[in-house]
N, C-alpha and C positions, 0 to 999 in steps of 0.2 A: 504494500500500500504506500505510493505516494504521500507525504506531506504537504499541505497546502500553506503551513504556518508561518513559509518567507514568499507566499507566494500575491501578485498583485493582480487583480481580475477588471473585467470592465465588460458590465453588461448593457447590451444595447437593445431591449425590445420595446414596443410600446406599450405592452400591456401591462400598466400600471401595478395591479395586482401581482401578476407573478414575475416582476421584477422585482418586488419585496421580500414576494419568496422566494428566488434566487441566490438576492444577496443575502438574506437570511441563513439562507444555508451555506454559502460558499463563506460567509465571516465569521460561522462559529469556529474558522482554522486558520481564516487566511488574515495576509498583514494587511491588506486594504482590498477593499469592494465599492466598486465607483459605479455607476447605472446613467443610462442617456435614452432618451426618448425618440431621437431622431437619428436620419444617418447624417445631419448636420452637427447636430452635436455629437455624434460620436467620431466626426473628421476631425474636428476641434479638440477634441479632449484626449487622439490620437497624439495631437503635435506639443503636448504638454506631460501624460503620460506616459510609462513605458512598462507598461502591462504584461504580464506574463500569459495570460489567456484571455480572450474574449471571447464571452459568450454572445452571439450574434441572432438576432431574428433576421430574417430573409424579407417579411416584405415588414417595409415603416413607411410611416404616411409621409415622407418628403422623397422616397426613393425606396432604391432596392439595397441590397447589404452585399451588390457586388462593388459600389462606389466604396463602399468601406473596405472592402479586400483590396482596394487596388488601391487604396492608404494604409492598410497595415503591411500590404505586402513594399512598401515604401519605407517602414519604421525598421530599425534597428535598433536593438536585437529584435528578430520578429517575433511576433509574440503564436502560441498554437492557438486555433481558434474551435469552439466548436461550435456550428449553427443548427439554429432550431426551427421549425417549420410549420403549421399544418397546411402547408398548401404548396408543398413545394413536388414541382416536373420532377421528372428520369431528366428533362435535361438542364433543371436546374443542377441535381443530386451531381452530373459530370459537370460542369464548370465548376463545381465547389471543391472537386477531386482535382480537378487540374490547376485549380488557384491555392492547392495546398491545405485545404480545410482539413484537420485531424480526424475530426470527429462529425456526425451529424444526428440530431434527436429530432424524430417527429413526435407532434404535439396530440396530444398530452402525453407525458412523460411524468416518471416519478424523480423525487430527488436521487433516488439510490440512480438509478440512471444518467443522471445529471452527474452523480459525481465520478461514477466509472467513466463516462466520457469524459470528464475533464481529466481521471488519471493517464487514459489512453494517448488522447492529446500530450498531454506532457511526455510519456514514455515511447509513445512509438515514434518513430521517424518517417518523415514524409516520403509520400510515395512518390519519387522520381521519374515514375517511368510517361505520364499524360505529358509531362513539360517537355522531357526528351524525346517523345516521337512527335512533338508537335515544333521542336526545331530540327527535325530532320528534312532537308532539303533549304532551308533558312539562312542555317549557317557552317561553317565547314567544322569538322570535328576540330581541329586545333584551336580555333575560336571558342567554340564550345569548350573544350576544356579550360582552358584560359579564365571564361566567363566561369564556370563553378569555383575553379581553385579560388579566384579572388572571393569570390560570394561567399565562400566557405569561410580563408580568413577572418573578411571583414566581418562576419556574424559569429565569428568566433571569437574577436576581441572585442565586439561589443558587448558581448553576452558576460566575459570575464574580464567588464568595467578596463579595458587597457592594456591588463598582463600578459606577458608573453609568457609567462610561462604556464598560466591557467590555459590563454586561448593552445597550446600547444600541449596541454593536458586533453580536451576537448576534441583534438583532433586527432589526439588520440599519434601524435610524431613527438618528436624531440624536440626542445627550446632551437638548438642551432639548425633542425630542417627548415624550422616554422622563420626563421632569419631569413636561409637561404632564400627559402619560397615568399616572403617579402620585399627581400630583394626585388626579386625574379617579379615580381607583379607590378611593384612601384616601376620597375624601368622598361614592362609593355608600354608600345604607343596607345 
């Protein structure tokens, strides 16, 4: 079981109601529980934020919650998301796969659900494979590599606040690889 007790959430639905139940539940553990009504205020409170999970509703009365994916998928460290539904496509359910969603709950759901998803989120790692066949033919493999290794980095020292030698914990290589490969990325054009 995951801990949630250093963790920071930001929940975005509109429905009043069970976003109190939400954070009610997600703050009997967690270090802060922040809640938004809109996907206007949850762009807003993205660029101030840095939230370890958000919990997302899919449709909010100013938009949809892919405007907000495509601002969390902007923030560093990103944060995992899990979104929630009762009315969501087969093709909504694949754009949320391919935008990196962790996790997805249709509505109604119980909290025990709510929190496995949010453990899943946190522990599984995303699934790579939607982004990388949807840049095949886009861009040439050594581009593509290129593009991951830095993305990797940089979300690796963002996540460990600057350290090299946390984010080269994370990645799980040595302090002087994660150098090298700094090097190597700062002097691509």
């Amino acid at each position: 079981m995951v801990t949630f007790v250093s963790r920071s959430f930001l929940i975005v639905d509109d429905d009043q109601a069970l976003s109190d139940a939400l954070a009610l539940t997600l703050s009997a553990e967690a270090a802060e529980v922040r809640t938004c009504t809109t996907m206007e205020q949850a762009i807003a409170a993205l660029q101030h934020l840095n939230p370890d999970v958000v919990v997302l509703d899919l449709s909010l009365p100013d938009g949809d919650a892919f405007e907000v994916l495509e601002a969390i998928g902007r923030h560093s460290p990103t944060p995992a998301v899990v979104a929630i539904s009762g009315v969501a496509s087969p093709l909504d359910s694949f754009r949320l796969g391919q935008l990196g969603v962790a996790s997805f709950l249709s509505k109604p759901f119980t909290m025990a659900e709510l929190l496995q998803a949010v453990e899943e989120a946190l522990t599984r790692p995303a699934n790579l494979k939607p982004v990388l066949c949807s840049a095949l033919g886009q861009t040439s493999l050594h581009e593509l590599e290129a593009n991951v290794r830095s993305t990797l980095v940089e979300e690796a020292l963002a996540r460990a606040n600057g350290s090299r030698t946390r984010a080269a914990a994370l990645l799980g290589v040595s302090r002087q690889l994660l150098q090298f490969i700094l090097r190597r990325v700062r002097a691509a054009p």
